[in-house]
C-alpha positions, 0 to 999 in steps of 0.5 A: 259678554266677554271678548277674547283677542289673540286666542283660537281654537278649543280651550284647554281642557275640551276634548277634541270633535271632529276630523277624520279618525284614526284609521280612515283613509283620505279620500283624495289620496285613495283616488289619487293612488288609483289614478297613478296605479293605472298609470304605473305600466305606461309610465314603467315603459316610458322610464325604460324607454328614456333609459335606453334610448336618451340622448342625455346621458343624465336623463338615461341614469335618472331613469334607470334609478327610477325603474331600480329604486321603483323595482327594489326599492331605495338603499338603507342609509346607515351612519357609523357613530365613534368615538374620538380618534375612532374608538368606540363609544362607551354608553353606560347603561341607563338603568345602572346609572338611574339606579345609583343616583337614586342610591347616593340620594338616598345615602345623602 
């Protein structure tokens, strides 16, 4: 009998066994996201109770983004990418540039 150190798991080569498949939903996050849901009308009013009523200003903006970001859902984040001094970037296209190498490696 041999002894192995430092190695765990399934060896290479074995295919995986066990677990949950693909697909099938957690559980506990199933209940979990029926609890909140129940949840959602008493937790909405208190939101917009502190958005009215706070006397934290902070706490009256928090909520508010809250019940919005709740409502509407969260603004896309967008990123502008350029090139030096603000130019645009040239990005030559892939295929033109597999194609011609292949090419001079055949020429050479």
């Amino acid at each position: 009998m041999t002894v192995t150190t430092g190695k765990r798991g399934r060896p290479k080569g074995y295919p995986k066994s066990g677990g949950r498949k693909p697909g099938v939903p957690n559980k506990s996050t199933s209940e979990i996201r029926e609890i909140a849901l129940a949840m959602c009308p008493e937790m909405m009013a208190n939101l917009a109770k502190l958005a009215r009523t706070a006397e934290s200003e902070s706490t009256r903006v928090s909520a508010s983004i809250a019940i919005l970001q709740w409502g509407i859902g969260k603004p896309r984040e967008s990123h502008e990418i350029s090139g030096p001094e603000g130019q645009a970037l040239f990005v030559p296209p892939v295929i033109d540039v597999c194609f011609t190498s292949a090419h001079q490696k055949a020429a050479a």
